[in-house]
mmCIF file of the C-alpha atoms, coordinates in Angstrom:
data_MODEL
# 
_entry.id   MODEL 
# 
loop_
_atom_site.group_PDB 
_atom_site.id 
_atom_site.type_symbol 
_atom_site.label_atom_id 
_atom_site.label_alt_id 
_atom_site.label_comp_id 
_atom_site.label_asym_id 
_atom_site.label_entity_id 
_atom_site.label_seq_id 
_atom_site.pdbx_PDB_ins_code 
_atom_site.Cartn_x 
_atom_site.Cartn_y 
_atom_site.Cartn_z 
_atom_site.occupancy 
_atom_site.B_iso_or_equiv 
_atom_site.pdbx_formal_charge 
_atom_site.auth_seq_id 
_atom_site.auth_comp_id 
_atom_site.auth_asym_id 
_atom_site.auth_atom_id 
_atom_site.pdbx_PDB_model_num 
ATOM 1   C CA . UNK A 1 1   ? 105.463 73.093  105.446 1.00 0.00 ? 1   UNK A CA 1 
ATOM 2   C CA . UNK A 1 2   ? 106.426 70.211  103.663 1.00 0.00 ? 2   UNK A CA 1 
ATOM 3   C CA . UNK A 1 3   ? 104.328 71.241  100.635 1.00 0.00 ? 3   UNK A CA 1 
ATOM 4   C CA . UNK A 1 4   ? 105.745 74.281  100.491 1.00 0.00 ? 4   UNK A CA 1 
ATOM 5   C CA . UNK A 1 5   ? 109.119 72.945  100.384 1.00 0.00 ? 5   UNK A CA 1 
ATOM 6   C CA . UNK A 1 6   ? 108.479 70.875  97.973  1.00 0.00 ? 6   UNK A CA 1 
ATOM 7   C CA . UNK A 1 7   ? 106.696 73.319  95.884  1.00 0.00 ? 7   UNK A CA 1 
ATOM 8   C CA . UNK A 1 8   ? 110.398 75.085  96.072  1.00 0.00 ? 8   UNK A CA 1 
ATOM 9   C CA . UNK A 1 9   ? 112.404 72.834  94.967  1.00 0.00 ? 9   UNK A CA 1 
ATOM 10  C CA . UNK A 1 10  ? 110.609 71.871  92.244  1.00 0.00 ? 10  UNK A CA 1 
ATOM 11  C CA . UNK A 1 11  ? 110.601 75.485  91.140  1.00 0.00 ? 11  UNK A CA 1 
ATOM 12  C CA . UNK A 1 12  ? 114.689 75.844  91.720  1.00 0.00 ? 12  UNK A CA 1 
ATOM 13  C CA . UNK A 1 13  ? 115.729 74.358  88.395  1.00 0.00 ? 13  UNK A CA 1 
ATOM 14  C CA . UNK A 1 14  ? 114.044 77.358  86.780  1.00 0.00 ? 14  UNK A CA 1 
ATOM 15  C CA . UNK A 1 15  ? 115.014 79.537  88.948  1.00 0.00 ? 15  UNK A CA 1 
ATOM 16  C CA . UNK A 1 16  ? 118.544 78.590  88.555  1.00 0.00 ? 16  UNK A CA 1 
ATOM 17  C CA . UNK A 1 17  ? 118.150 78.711  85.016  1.00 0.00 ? 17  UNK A CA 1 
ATOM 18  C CA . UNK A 1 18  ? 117.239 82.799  85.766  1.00 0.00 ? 18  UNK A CA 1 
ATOM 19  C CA . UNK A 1 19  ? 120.154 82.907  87.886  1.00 0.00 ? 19  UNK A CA 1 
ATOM 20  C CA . UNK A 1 20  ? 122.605 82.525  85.384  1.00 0.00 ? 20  UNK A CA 1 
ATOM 21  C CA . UNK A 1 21  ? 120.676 84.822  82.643  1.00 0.00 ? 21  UNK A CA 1 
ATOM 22  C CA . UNK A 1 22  ? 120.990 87.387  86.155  1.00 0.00 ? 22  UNK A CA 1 
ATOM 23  C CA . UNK A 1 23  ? 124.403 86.714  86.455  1.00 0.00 ? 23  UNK A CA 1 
ATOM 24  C CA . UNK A 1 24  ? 125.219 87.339  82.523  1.00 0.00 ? 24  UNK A CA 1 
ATOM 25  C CA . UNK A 1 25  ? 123.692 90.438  82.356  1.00 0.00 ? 25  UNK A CA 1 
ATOM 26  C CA . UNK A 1 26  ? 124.974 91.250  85.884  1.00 0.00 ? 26  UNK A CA 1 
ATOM 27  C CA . UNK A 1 27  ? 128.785 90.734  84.108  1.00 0.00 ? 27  UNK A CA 1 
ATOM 28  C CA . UNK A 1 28  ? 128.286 92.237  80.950  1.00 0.00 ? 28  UNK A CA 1 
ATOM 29  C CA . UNK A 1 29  ? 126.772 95.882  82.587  1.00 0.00 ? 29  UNK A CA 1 
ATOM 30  C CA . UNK A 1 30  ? 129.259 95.331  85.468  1.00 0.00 ? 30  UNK A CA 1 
ATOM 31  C CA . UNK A 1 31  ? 132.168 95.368  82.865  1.00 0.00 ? 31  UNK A CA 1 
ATOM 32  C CA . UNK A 1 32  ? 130.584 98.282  80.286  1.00 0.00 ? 32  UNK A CA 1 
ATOM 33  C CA . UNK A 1 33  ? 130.049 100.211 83.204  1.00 0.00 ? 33  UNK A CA 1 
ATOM 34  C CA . UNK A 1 34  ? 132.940 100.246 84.808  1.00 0.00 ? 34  UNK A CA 1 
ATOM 35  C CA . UNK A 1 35  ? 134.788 101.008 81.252  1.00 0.00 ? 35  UNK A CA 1 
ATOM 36  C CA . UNK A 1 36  ? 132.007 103.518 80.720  1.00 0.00 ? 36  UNK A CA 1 
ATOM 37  C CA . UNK A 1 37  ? 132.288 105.276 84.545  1.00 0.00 ? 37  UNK A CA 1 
ATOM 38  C CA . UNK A 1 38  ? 135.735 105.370 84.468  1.00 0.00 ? 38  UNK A CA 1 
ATOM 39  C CA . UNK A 1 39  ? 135.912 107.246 80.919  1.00 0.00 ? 39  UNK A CA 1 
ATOM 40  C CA . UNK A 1 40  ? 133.435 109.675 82.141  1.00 0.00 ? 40  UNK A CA 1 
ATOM 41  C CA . UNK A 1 41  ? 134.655 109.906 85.812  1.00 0.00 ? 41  UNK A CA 1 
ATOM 42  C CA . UNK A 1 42  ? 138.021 111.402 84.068  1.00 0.00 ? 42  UNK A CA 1 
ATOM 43  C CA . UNK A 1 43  ? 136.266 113.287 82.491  1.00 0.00 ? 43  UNK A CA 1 
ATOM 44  C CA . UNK A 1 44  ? 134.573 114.839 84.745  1.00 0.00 ? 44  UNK A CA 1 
ATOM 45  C CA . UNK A 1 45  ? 137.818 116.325 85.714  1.00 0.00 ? 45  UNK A CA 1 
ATOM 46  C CA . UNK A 1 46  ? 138.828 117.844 82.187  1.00 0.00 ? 46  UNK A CA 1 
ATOM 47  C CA . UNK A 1 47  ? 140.038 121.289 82.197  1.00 0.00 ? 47  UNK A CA 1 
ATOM 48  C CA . UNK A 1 48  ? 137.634 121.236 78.719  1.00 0.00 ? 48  UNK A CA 1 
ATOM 49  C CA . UNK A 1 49  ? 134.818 123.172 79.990  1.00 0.00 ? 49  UNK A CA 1 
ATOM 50  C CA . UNK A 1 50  ? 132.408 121.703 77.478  1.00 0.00 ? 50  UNK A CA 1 
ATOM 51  C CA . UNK A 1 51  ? 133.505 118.299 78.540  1.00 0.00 ? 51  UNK A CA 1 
ATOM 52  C CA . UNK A 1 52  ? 133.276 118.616 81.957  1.00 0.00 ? 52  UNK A CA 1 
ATOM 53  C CA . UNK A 1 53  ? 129.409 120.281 81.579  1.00 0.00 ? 53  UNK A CA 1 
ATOM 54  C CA . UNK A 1 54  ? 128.510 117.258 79.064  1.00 0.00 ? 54  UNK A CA 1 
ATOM 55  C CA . UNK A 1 55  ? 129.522 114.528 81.196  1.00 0.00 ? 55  UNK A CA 1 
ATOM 56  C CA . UNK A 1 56  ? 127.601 116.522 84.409  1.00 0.00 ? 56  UNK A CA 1 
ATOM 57  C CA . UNK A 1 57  ? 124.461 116.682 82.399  1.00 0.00 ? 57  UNK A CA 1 
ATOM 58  C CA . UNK A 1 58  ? 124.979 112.744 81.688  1.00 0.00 ? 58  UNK A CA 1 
ATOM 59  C CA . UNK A 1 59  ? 125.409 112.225 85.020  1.00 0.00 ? 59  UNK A CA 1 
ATOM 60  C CA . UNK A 1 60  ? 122.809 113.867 86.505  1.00 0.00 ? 60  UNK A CA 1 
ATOM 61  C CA . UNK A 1 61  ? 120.162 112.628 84.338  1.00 0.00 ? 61  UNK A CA 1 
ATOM 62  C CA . UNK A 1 62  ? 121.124 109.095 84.646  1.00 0.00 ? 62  UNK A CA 1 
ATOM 63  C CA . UNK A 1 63  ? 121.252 109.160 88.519  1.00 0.00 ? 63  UNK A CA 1 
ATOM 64  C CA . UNK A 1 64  ? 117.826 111.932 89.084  1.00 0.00 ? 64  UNK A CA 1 
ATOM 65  C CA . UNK A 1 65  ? 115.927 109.472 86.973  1.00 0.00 ? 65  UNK A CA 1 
ATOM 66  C CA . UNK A 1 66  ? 114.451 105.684 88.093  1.00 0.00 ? 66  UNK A CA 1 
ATOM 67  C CA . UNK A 1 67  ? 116.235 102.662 86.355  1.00 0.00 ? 67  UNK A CA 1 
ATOM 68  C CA . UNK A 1 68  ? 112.522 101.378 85.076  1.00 0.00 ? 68  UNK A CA 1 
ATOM 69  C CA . UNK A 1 69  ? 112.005 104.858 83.158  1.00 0.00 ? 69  UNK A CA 1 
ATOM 70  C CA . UNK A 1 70  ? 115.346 104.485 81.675  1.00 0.00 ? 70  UNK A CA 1 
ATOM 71  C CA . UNK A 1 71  ? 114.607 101.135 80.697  1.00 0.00 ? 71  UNK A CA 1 
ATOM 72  C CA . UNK A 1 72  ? 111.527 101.865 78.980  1.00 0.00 ? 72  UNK A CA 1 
ATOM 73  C CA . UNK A 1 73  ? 113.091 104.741 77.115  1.00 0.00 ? 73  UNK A CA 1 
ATOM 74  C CA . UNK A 1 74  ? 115.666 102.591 75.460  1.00 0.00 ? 74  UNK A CA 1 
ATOM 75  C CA . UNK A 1 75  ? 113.075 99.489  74.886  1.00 0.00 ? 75  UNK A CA 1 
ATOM 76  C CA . UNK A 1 76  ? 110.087 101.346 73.833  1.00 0.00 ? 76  UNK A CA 1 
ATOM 77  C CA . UNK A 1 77  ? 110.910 104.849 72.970  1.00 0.00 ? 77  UNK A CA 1 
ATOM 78  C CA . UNK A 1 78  ? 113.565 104.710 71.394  1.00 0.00 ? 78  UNK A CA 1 
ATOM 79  C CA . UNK A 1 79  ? 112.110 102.263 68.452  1.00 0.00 ? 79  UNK A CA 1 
ATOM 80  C CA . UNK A 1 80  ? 109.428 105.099 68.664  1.00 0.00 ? 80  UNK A CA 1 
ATOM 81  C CA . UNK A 1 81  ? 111.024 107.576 68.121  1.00 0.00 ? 81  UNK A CA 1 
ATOM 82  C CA . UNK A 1 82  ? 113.209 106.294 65.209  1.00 0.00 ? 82  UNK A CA 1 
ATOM 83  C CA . UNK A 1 83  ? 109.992 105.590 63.480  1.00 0.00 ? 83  UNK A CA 1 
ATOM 84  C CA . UNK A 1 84  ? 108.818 109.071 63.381  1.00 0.00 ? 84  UNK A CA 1 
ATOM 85  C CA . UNK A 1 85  ? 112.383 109.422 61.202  1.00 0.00 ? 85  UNK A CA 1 
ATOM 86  C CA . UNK A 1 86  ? 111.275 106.904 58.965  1.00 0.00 ? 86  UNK A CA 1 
ATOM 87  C CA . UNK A 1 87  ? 113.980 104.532 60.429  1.00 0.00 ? 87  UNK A CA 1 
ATOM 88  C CA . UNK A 1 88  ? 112.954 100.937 61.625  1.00 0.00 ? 88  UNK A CA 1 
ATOM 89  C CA . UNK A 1 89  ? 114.790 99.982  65.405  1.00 0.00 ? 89  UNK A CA 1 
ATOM 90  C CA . UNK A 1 90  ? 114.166 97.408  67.114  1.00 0.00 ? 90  UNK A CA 1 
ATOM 91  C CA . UNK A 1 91  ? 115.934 95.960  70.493  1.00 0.00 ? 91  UNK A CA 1 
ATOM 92  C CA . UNK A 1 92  ? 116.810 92.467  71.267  1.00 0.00 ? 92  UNK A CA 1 
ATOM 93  C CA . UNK A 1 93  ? 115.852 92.579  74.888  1.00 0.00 ? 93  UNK A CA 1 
ATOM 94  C CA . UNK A 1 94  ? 119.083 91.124  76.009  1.00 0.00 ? 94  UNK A CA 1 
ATOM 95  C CA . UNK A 1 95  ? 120.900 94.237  74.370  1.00 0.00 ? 95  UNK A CA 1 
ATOM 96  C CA . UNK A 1 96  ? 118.050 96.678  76.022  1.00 0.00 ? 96  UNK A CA 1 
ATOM 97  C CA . UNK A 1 97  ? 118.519 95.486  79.333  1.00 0.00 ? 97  UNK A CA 1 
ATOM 98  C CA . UNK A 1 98  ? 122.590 95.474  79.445  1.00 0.00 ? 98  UNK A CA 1 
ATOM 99  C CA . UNK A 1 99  ? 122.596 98.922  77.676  1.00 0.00 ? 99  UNK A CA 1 
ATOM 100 C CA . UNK A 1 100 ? 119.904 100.632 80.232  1.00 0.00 ? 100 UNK A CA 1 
ATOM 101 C CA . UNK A 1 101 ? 121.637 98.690  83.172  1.00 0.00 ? 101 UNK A CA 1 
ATOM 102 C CA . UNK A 1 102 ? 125.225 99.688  81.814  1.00 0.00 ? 102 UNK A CA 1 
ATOM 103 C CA . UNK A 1 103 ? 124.213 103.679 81.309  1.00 0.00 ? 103 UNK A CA 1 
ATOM 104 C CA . UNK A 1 104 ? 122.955 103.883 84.686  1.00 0.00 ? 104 UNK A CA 1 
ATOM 105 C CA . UNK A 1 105 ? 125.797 102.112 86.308  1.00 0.00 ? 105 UNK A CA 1 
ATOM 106 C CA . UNK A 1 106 ? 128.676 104.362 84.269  1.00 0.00 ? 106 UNK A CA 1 
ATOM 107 C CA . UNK A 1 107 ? 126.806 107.087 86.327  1.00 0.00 ? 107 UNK A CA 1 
ATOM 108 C CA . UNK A 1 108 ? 127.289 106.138 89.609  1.00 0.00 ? 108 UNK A CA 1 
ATOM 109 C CA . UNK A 1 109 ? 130.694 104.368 89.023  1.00 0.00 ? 109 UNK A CA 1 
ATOM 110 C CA . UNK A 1 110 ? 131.705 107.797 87.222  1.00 0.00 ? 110 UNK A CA 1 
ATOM 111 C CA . UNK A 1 111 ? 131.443 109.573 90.361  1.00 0.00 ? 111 UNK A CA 1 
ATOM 112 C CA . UNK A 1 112 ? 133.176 106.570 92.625  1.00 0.00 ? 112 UNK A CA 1 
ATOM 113 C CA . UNK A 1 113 ? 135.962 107.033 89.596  1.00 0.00 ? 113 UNK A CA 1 
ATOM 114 C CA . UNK A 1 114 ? 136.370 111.412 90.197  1.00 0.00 ? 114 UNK A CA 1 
ATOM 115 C CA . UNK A 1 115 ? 136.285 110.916 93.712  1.00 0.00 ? 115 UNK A CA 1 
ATOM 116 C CA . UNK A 1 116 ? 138.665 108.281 94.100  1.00 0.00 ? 116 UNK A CA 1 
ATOM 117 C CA . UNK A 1 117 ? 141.072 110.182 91.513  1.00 0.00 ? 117 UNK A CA 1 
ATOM 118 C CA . UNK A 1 118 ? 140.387 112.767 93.665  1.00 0.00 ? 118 UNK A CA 1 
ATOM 119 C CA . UNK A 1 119 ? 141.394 111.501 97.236  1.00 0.00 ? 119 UNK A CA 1 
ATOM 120 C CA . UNK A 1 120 ? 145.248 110.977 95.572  1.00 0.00 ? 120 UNK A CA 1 
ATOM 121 C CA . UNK A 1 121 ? 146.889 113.458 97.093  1.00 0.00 ? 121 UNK A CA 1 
ATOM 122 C CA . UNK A 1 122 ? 148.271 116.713 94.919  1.00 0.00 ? 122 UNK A CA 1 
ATOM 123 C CA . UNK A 1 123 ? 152.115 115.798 95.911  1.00 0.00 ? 123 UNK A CA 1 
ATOM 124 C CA . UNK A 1 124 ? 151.597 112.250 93.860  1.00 0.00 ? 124 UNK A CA 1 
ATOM 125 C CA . UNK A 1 125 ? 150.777 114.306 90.288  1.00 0.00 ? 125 UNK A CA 1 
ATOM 126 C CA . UNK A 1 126 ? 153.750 117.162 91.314  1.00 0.00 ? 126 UNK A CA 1 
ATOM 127 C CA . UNK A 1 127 ? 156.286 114.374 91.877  1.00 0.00 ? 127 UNK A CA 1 
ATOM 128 C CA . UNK A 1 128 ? 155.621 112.628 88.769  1.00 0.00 ? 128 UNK A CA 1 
ATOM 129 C CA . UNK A 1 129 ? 155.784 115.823 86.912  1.00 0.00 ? 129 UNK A CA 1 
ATOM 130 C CA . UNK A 1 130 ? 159.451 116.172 88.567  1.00 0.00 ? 130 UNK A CA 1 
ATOM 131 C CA . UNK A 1 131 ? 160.045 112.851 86.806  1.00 0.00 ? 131 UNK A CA 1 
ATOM 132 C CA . UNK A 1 132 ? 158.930 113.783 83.797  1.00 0.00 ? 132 UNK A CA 1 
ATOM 133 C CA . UNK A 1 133 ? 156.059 111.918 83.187  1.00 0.00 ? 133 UNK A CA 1 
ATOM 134 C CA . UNK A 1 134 ? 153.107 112.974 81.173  1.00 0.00 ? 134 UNK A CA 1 
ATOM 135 C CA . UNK A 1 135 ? 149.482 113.367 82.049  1.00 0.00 ? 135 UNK A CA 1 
ATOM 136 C CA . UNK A 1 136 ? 148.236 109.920 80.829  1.00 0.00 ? 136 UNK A CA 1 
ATOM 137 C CA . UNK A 1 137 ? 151.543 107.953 82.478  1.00 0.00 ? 137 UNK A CA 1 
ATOM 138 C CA . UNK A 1 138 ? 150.709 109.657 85.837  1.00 0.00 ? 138 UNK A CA 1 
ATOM 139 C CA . UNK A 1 139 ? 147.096 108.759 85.921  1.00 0.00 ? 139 UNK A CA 1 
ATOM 140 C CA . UNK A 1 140 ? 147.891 105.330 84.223  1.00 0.00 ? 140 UNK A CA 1 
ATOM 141 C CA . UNK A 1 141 ? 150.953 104.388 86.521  1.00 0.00 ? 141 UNK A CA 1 
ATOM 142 C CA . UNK A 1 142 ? 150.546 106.649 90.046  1.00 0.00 ? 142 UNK A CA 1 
ATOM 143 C CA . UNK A 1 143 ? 147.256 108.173 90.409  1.00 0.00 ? 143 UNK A CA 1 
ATOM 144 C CA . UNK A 1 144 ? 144.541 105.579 88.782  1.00 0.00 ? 144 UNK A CA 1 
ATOM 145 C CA . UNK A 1 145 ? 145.840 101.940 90.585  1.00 0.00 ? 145 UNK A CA 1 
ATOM 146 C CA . UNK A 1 146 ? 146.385 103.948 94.361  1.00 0.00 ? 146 UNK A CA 1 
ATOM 147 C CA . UNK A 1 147 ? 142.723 105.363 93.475  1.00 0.00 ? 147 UNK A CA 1 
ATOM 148 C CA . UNK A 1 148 ? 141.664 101.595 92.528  1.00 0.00 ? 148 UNK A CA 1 
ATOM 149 C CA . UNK A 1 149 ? 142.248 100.312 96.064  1.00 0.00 ? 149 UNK A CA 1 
ATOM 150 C CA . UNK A 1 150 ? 140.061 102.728 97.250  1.00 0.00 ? 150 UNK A CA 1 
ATOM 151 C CA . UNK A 1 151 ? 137.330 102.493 94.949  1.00 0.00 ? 151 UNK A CA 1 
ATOM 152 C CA . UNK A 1 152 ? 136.768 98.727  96.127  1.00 0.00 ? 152 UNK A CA 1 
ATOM 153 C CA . UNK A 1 153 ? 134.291 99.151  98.627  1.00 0.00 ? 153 UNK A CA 1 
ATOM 154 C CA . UNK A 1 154 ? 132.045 101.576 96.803  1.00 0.00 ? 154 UNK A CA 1 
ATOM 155 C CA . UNK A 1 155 ? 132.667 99.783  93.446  1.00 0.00 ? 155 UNK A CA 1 
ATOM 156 C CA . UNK A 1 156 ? 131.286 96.529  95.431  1.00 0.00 ? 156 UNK A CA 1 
ATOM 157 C CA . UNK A 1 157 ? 128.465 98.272  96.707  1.00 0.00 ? 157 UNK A CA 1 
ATOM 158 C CA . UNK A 1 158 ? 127.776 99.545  92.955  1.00 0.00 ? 158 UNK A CA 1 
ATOM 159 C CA . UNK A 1 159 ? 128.291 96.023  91.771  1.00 0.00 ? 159 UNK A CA 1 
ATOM 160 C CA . UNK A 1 160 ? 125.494 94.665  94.187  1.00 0.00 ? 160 UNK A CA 1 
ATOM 161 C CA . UNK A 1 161 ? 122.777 97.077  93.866  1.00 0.00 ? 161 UNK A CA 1 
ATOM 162 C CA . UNK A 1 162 ? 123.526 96.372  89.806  1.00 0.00 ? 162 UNK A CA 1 
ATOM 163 C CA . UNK A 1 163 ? 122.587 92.784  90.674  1.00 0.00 ? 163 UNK A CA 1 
ATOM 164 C CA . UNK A 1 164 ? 119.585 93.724  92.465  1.00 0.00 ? 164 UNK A CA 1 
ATOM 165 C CA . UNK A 1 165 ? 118.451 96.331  89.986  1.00 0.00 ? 165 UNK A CA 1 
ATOM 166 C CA . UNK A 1 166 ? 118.536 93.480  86.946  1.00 0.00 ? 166 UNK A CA 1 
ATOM 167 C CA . UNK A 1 167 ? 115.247 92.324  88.293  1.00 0.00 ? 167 UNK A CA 1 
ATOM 168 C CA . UNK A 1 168 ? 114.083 95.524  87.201  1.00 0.00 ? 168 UNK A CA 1 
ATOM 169 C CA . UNK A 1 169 ? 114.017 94.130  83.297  1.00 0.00 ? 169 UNK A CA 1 
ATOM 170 C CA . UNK A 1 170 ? 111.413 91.548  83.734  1.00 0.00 ? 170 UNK A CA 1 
ATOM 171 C CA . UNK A 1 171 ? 109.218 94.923  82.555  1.00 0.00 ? 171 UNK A CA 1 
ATOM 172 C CA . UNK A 1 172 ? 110.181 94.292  78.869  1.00 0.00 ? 172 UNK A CA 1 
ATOM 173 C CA . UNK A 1 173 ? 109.930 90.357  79.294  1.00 0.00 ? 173 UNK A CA 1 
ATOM 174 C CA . UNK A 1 174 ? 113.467 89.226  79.746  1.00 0.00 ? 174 UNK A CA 1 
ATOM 175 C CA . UNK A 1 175 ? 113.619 85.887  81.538  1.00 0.00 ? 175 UNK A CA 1 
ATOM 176 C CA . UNK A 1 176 ? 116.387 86.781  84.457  1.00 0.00 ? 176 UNK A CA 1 
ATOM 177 C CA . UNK A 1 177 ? 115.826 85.387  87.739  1.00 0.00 ? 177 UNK A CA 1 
ATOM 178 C CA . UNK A 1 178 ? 112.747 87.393  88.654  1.00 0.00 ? 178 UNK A CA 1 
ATOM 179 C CA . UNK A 1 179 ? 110.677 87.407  85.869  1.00 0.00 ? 179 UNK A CA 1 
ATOM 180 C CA . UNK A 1 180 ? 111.289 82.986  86.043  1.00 0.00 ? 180 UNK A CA 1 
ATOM 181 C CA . UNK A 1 181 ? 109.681 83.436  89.399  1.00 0.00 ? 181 UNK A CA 1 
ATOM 182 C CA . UNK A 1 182 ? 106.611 85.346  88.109  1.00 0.00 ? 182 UNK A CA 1 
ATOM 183 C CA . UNK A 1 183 ? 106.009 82.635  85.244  1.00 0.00 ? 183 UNK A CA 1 
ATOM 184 C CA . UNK A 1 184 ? 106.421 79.637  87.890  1.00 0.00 ? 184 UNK A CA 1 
ATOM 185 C CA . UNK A 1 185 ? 103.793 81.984  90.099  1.00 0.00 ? 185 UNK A CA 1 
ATOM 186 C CA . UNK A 1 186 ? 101.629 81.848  86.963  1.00 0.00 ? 186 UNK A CA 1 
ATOM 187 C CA . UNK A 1 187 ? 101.842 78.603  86.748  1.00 0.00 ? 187 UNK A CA 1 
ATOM 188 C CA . UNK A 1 188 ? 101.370 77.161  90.470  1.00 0.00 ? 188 UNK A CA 1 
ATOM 189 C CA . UNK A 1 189 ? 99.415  80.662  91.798  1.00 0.00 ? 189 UNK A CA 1 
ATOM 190 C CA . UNK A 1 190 ? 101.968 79.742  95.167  1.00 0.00 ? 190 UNK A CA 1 
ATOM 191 C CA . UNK A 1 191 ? 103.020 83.345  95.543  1.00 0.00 ? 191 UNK A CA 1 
ATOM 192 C CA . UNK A 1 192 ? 104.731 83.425  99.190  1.00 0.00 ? 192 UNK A CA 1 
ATOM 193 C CA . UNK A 1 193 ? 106.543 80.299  98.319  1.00 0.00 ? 193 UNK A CA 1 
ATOM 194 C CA . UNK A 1 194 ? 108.380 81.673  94.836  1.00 0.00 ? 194 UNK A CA 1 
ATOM 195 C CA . UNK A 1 195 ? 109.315 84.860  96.045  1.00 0.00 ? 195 UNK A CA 1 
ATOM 196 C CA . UNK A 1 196 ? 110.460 83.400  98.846  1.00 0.00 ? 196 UNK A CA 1 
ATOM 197 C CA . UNK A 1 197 ? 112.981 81.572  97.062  1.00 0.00 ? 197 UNK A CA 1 
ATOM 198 C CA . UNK A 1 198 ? 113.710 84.281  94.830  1.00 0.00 ? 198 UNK A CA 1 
ATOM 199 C CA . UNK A 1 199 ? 114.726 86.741  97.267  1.00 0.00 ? 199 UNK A CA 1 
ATOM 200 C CA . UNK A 1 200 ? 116.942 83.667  98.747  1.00 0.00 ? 200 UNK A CA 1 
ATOM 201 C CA . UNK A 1 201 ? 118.640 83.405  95.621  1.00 0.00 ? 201 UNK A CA 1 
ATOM 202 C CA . UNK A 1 202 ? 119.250 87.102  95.699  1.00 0.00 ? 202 UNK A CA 1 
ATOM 203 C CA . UNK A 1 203 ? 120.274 86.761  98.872  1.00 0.00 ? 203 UNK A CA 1 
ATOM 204 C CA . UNK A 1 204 ? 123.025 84.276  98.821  1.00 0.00 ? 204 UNK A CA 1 
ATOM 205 C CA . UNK A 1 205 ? 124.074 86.299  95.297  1.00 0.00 ? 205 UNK A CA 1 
ATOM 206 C CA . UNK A 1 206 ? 124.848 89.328  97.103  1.00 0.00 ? 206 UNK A CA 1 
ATOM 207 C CA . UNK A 1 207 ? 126.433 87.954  100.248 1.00 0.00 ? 207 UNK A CA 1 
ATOM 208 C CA . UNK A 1 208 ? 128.961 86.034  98.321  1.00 0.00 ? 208 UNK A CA 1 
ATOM 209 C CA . UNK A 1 209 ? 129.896 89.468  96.321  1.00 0.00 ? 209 UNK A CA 1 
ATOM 210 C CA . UNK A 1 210 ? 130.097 91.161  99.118  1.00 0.00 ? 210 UNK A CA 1 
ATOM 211 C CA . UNK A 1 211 ? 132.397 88.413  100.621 1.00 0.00 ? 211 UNK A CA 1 
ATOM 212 C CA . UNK A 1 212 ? 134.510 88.321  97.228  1.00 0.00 ? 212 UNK A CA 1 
ATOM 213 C CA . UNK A 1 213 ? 134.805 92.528  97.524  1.00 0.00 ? 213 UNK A CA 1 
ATOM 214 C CA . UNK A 1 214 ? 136.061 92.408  100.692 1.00 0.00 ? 214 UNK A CA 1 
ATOM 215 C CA . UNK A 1 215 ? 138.476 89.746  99.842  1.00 0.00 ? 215 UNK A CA 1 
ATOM 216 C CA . UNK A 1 216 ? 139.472 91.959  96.941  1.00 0.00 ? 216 UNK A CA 1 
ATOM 217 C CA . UNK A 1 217 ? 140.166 94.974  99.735  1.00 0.00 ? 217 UNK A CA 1 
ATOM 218 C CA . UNK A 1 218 ? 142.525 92.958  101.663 1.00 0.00 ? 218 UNK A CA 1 
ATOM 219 C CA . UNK A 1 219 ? 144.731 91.538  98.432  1.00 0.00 ? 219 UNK A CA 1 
ATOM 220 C CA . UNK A 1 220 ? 145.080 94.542  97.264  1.00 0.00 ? 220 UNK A CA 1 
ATOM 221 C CA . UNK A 1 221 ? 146.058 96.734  100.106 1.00 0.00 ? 221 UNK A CA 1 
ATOM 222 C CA . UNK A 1 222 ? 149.385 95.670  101.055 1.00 0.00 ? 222 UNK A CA 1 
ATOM 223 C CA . UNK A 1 223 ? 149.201 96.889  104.933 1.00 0.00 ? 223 UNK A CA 1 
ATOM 224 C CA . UNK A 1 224 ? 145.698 94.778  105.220 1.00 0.00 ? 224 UNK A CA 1 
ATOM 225 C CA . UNK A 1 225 ? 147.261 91.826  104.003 1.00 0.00 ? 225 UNK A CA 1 
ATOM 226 C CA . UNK A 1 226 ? 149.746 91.489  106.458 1.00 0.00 ? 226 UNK A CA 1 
ATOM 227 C CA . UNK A 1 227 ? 147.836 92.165  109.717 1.00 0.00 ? 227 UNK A CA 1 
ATOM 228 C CA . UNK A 1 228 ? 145.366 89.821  108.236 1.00 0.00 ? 228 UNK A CA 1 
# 
């Protein structure tokens, strides 16, 4: 037991070093998705037919696909297939693995976004209308920041399994959290004892998101906030 522990804690500096290369790419995909889901979410409810079909089609490949194909696609194929154009690509794997991780996440948070949008009640849109407000001040100032409150939860749950899912790039090499844990089990061939610690470190990761997201509920729902 006490070997074990040891054998832990010697391995945590790494693995804290992988932590915070988790956490970066975490942020970054976090942030381009979100921008990304909520341009797409919106949309998704164009009254531009060839819009609205596009975006579907994005949508629907990005979420009937796995995450590791997706990542190999960007990483391997498409270098490969610029070369058969004559055209030399290559991918820093920092930039492959927030770009796959981003894509897939604009997705999901695209259809968190419509249905959110969607929940607003009609009477919100005809009573700005009354007021005279165009199309892009009623989503911007009524309809988007009531949606936002009730995005939270399902953004947060987004915004977890996007943490999880970044130990999906250790395929291409990148040195995140995970793939620090398979070099240490390289190293020390003490399996149970790494990924033990690894999936503690994931652990305490999402808990305190999912603490901060529900913290974020109650601020910003007014009636929450008081009964709290």
């Amino acid at each position: 037991m006490l070997e074990s522990l040891n054998i832990i804690l010697k391995a945590l500096p790494d693995l804290l070093l992988g932590t915070g290369v988790t956490l970066q790419i975490t942020a970054l995909s976090a942030v381009l998705g979100m921008i990304g889901g909520s341009l797409v979410g919106i949309a998704r409810l164009s009254p531009i037919l060839p819009l609205r079909w596009a975006t579907r089609i994005y949508v629907d490949f990005l979420r009937g696909t796995p995450l590791l194909v997706q990542i190999f696609m960007i990483y391997f194929g498409l270098p490969a297939l610029a070369q058969s154009f004559g055209v030399t690509l290559r991918f820093d794997r920092l930039l492959a693995a927030v770009v796959a991780l981003s894509l897939n996440a604009a997705a999901y948070i695209s259809e968190i976004v419509r249905a959110g949008i969607q929940s607003i009640e009609l009477g919100q849109t005809e009573a700005a209308k009354t007021l005279g407000m165009s199309e892009v001040q009623t989503m911007y100032y009524i309809i988007f920041p009531q949606a936002l409150r009730r995005m939270i939860p399902p953004l947060g749950n987004e915004f977890i399994t996007l943490l999880k899912d970044t130990s999906l790039v250790a395929v291409i090499g990148f040195e995140e959290l995970f793939r620090r844990g398979q070099l240490i089990v390289a190293d020390t061939y003490r399996a149970f004892e790494i990924y033990t610690a690894v999936a503690i470190v994931y652990l305490v990761l999402t808990l305190l998101s999912s603490q901060f997201f529900s913290f974020l509920e109650v601020w910003m729902n007014p009636v929450k906030r008081q009964n709290k």
